[in-house]
C-alpha positions in Angstrom: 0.0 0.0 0.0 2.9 2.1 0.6 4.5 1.6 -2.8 1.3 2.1 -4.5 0.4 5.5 -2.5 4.0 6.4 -3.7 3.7 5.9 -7.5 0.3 7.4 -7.8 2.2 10.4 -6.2 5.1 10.5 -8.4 2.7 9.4 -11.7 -0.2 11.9 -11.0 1.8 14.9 -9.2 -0.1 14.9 -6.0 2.0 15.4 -2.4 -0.7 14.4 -0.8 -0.4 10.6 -1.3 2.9 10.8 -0.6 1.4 11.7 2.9 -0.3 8.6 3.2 1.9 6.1 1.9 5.7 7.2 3.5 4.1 6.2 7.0 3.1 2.7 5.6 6.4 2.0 4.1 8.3 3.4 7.1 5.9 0.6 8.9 6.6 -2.3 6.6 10.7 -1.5 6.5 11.0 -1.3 10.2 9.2 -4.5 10.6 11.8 -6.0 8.0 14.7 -4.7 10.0 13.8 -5.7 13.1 13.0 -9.0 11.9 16.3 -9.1 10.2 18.0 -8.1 13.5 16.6 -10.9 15.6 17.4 -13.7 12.9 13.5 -14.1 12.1 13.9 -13.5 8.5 12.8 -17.0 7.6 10.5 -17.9 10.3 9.6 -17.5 14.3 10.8 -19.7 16.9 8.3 -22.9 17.3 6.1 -22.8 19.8 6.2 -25.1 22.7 3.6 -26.9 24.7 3.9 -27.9 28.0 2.2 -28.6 30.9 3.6 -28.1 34.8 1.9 -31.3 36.0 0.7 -34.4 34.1 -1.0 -35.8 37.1 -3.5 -34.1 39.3 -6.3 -34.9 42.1 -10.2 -34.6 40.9 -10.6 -30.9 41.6 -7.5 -30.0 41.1 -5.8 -27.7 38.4 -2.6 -27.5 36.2 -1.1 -25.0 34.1 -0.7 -25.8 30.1 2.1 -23.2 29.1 2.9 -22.5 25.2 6.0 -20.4 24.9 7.7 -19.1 21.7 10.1 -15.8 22.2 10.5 -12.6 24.1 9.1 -10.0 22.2 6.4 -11.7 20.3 2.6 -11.3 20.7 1.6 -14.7 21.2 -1.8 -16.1 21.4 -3.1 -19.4 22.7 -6.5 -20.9 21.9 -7.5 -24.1 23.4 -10.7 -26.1 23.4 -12.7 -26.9 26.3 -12.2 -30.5 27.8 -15.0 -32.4 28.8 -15.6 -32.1 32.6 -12.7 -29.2 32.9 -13.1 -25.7 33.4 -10.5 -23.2 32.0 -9.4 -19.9 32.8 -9.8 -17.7 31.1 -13.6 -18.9 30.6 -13.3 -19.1 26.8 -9.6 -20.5 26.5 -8.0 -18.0 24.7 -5.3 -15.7 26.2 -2.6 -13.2 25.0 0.7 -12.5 26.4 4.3 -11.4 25.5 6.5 -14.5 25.0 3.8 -16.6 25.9 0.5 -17.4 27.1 -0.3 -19.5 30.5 -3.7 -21.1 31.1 -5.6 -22.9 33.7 -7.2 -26.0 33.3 -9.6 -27.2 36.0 -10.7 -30.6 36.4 -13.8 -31.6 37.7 -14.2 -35.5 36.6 -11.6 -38.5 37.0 -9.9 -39.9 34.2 -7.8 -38.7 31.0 -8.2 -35.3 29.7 -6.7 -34.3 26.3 -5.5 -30.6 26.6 -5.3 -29.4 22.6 -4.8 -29.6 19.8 -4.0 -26.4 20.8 -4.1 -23.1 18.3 -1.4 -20.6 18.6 -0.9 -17.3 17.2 2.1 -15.8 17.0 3.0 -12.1 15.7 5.8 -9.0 16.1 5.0 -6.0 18.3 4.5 -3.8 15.0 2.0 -6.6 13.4 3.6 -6.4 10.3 4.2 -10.0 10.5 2.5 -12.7 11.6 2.2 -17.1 11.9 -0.3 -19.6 13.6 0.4 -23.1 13.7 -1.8 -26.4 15.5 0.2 -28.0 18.3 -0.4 -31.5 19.2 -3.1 -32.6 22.3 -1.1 -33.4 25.6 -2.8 -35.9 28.1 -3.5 -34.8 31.8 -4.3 -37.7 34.0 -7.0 -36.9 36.8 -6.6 -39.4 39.9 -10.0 -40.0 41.2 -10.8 -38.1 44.8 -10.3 -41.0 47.8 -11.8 -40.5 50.8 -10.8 -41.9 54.2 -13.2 -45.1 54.5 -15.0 -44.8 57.8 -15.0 -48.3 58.4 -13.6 -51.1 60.7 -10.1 -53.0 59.8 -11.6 -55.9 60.6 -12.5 -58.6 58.0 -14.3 -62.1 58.1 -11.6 -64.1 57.3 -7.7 -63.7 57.6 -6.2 -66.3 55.2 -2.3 -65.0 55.3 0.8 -65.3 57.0 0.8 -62.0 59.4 -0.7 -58.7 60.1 -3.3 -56.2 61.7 -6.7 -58.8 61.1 -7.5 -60.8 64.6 -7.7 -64.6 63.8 -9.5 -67.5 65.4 -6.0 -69.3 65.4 -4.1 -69.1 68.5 -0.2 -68.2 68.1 2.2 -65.3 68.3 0.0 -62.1 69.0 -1.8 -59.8 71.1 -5.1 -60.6 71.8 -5.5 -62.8 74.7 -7.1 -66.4 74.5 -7.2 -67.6 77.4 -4.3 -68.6 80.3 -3.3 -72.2 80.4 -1.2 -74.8 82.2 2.4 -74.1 80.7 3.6 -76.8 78.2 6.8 -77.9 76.7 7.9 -75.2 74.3 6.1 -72.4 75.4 7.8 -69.2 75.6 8.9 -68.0 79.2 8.0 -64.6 78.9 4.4 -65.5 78.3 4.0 -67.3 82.1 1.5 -65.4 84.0 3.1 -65.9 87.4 0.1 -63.6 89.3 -1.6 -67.0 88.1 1.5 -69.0 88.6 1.8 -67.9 92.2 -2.0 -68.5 93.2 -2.4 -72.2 92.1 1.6 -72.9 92.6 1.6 -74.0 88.7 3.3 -72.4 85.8 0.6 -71.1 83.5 1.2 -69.0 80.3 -0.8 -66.8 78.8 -2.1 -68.6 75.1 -2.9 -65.2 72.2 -4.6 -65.0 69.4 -2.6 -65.0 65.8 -2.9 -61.9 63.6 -2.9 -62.1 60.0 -3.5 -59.9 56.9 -6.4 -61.2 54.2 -6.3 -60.7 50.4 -8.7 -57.8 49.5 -10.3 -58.1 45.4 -12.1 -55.2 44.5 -14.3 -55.7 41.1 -15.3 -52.8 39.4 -18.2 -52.9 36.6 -17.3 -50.4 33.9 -19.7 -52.0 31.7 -22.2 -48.5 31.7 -21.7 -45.2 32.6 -25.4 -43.9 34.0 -25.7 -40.3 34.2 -27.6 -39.1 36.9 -31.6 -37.6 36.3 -31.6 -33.9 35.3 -32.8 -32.5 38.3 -29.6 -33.9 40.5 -27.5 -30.9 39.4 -24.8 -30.5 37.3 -22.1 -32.0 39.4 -24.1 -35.3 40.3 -21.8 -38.2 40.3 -22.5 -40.8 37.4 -22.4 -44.6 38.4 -18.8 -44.3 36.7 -17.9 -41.7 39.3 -19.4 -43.5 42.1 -17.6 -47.1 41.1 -14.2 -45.5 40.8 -14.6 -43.2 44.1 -15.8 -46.8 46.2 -12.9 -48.4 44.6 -10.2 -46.0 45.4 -11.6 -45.0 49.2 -11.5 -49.3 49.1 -7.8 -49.9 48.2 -6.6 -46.9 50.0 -8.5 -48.5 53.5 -7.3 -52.1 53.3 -3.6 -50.9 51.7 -3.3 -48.9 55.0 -3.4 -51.7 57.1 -1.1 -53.9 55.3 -3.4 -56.2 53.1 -2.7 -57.0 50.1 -5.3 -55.5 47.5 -6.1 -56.5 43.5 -8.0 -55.4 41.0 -10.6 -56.6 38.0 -12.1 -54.7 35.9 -15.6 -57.0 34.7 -16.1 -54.1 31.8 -12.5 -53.9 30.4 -12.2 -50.4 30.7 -9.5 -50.1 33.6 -7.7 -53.3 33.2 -6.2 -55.9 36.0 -4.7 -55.0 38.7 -2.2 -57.6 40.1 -1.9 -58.4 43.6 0.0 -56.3 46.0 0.6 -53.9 49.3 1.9 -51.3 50.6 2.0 -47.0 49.1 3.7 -48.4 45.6 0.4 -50.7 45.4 -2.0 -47.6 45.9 0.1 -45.7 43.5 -0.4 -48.2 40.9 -4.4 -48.2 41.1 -4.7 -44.9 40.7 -2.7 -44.6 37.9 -4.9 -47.6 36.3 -7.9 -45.8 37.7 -6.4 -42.2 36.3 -5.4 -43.7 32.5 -8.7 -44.7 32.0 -11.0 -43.2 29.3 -14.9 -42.5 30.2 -16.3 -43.8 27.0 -16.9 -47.4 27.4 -17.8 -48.2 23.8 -19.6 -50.8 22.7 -20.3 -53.7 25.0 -18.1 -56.2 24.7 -18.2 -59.9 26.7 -16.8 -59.7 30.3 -13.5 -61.2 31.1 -13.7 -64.9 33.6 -13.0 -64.5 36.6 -9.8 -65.4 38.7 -9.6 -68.5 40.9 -9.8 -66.8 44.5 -8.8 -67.9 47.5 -11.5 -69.6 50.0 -11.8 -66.4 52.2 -10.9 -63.5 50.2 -12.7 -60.2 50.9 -14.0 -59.0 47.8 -16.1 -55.6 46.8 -18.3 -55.6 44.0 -18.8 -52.0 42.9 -22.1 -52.1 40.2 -25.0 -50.4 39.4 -26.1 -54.0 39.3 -27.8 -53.6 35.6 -26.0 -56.4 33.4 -27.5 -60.4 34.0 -23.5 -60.9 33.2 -22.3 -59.1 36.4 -25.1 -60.9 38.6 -23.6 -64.1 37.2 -20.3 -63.2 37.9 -21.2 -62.4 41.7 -22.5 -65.5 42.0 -19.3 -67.3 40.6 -17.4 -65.6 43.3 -19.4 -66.9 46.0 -19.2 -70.6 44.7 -15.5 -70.3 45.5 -16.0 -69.2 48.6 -15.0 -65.5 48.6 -16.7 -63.4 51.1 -18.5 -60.7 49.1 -19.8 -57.3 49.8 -21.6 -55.6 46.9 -21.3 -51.9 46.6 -24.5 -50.1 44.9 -23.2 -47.3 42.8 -26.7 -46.5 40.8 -27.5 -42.8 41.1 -30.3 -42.4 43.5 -31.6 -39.9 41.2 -32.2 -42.4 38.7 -35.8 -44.2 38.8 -36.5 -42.0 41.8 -40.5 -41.8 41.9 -41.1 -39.2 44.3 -40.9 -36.5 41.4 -43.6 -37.9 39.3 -46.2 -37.4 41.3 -48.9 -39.4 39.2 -47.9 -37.3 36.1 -45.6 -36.7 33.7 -42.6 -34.9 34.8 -41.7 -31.5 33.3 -38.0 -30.8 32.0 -37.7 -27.3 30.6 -41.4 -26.5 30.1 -42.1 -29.0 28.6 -42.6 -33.2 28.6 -40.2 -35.2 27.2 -42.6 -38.0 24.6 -39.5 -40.8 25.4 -40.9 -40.7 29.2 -37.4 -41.7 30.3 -38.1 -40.6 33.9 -40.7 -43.5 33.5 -39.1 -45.8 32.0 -36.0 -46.1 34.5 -38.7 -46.1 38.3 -39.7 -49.8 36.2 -35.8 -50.5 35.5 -35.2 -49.5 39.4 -38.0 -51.7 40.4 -36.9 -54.7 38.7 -33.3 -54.5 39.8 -34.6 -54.4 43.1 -35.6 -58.1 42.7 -32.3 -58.7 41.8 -31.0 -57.3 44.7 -33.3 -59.1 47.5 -32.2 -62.1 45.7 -28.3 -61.4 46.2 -29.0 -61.0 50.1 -31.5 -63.8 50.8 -28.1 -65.4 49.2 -26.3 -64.5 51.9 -24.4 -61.5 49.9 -25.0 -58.5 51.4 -25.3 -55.0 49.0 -25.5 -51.9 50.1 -25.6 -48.4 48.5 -22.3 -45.9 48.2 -23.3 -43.1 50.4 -19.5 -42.0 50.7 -16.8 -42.7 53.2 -19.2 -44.2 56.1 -21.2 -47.0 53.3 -19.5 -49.8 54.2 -18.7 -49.6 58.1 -22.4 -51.6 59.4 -21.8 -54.7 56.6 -18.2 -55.1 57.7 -19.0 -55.0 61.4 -22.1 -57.5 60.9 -19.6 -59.7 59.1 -16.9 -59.6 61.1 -19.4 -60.5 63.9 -20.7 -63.3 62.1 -17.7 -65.1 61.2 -17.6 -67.4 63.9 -21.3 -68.3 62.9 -21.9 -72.3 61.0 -21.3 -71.5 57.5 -23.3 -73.2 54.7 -21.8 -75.4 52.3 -21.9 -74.2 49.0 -22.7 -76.7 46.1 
């Protein structure tokens, strides 16, 4: 534009363009020289995406950076996850040098930050680039809560640890004080006993072992909560994961050793194992995981478990496959507990009222609301069956859900059990 003001000056004898073209051409040759001055002739520095932390807590927030050179207006653009927040609101932010945004997120699992758009340009905007960089993943551990219940468990079947045993041996618990025999320890006489009935008697303890823990989790359907929970309802998904975590982390704490098996292929096995690696490990299965399930796909057989091992079922209890599978686990004589992780929103009937329910203004001609009180009504068949069954099921309320079945089976383990066919 410059030039051109410039010759139509020269070629028509008018100063005045010359007036409004010298500023433009003054413009357009700094831009070159500065360009030339930096080394930028041929092109700008690449941008560079990176984030400061590729694994957070649910709620929790990192920082995506993109950064290309000192001096250059750089703008970054970048989509909104699912189940994030970002800051700014709309995901686009300017800076010198750089740009820095926040990415909030709200739901467990992997979130792909990107492809993300930037827009580079010099401080004169003569010159300017904008190139796609690839999606990075961030990894969202799922929030574990402190399981408010007892450390307890029906049936210790290892070596040594926190769980009281009906076995007497090396412990703490007292059994009951005995006439001392050859090869007891001498540190364990009760001499005020000794010294009443002038006999040696030793004091006989209880063992205490650690248990093998299995926690199943049914990723076969992700059931969204009904509209009227709010925004930030927890899906069945959400529930399942949050059980299994607040799970692993309770029984990992005492020193048990804890697996996992995923019935819906979405997580994966877990091996066997204990201690803080061991929790590490879940989550990071728990935190890779992708929320779509896809397509259903047949459900995986089951180990052979031990007779004895503790195992949590967390289901929404919907798929005839995962009642099957339940029932295989009891025939080998696992102690099951079955965590309900349905939304209580879902079939809930109290909002009909005897009429159609309003969404928006309006009635929805699919009658959904409907259509899941029969579904709820039906699995709750299902469910009296699994208890007259002698597995007991009971609903994730949050940290305090599975104290009273623990405590009633811990009480009853001394009870005749019945054989299983």
């Amino acid at each position: 534009m410059g030039v051109l003001a410039l010759a139509l000056a020269l070629l028509r004898g008018e100063p005045a363009l010359i007036l409004a073209g010298l500023p433009l051409l003054t413009w357009a040759l700094l831009a070159v020289a500065r360009r030339t001055a930096r080394g930028e002739e041929r092109s700008y520095p690449a941008p560079s995406l990176r984030l400061n932390r590729r694994r957070i807590d649910e709620d929790g927030a990192a920082r995506a950076t993109v950064t290309t050179s000192p001096g250059l207006l750089t703008t970054a653009s970048v989509p909104r996850p699912p189940h994030a927040d970002l800051a700014p609101r709309h995901g686009s932010l300017t800076g010198d040098g750089g740009a820095a945004l926040r990415i909030g997120a709200r739901r467990w699992g992997r979130i792909e930050v990107g492809p993300v758009h930037v827009l580079v340009a010099d401080p004169l905007g003569a010159f300017r680039a904008q190139v796609d960089l690839p999606p990075v993943s961030l990894q969202v551990v799922p929030s574990s809560v402190v399981l408010d219940a007892p450390v307890d468990v029906p049936t210790p079947i290892g070596v040594s640890g926190a769980h009281l045993s009906r076995r007497r041996g090396d412990g703490t618990a007292l059994s009951e004080v005995r006439a001392f025999r050859p090869g007891d320890r001498l540190h364990r006489i009760n001499w005020r006993v000794t010294s009443r009935t002038g006999q040696l008697h030793t004091n006989a303890t209880f063992t205490e072992q650690d248990t093998e823990v299995l926690v199943v989790t049914d990723t076969t359907a992700d059931v969204s909560p009904a509209p009227w929970a709010g925004e930030d309802a927890p899906t069945s998904l959400d529930m399942t994961i949050r059980a299994t975590t607040a799970v692993a982390r309770h029984y990992l704490g005492v020193g048990d050793r804890v697996a996992l098996l995923d019935i819906g292929r979405l997580i994966g096995a877990v091996p066997p194992g204990s201690g803080p690696r061991q929790l590490r490990v879940l989550t990071e299965a728990l935190s890779r995981a992708a929320r779509d399930p896809g397509a259903l796909r047949p459900l995986p057989r089951l180990p052979v478990v031990r007779t004895g091992t503790l195992t949590v079922v967390c289901s929404p209890l919907l798929r005839p496959e995962v009642i099957t599978r339940i029932g295989e686990l009891v025939a080998h004589g696992a102690d099951v507990i079955v965590v309900d992780t349905l939304p209580p929103s879902v079939g809930d009937t109290s909002v009909l009222r005897g009429r159609p329910l309003r969404l928006e203004g309006r009635v929805s001609e699919r009658f959904w609301p409907e259509a899941w009180a029969l579904r709820r009504l039906e699995r709750e068949r299902t469910v009296r069956e699994l208890r007259e069954a002698g597995v007991p099921v009971t609903a994730w309320e949050g940290p305090a859900s599975l104290a009273p079945v623990l405590l009633s089976l811990s009480a009853a383990r001394g009870a005749p059990r019945r054989r299983r066919s």
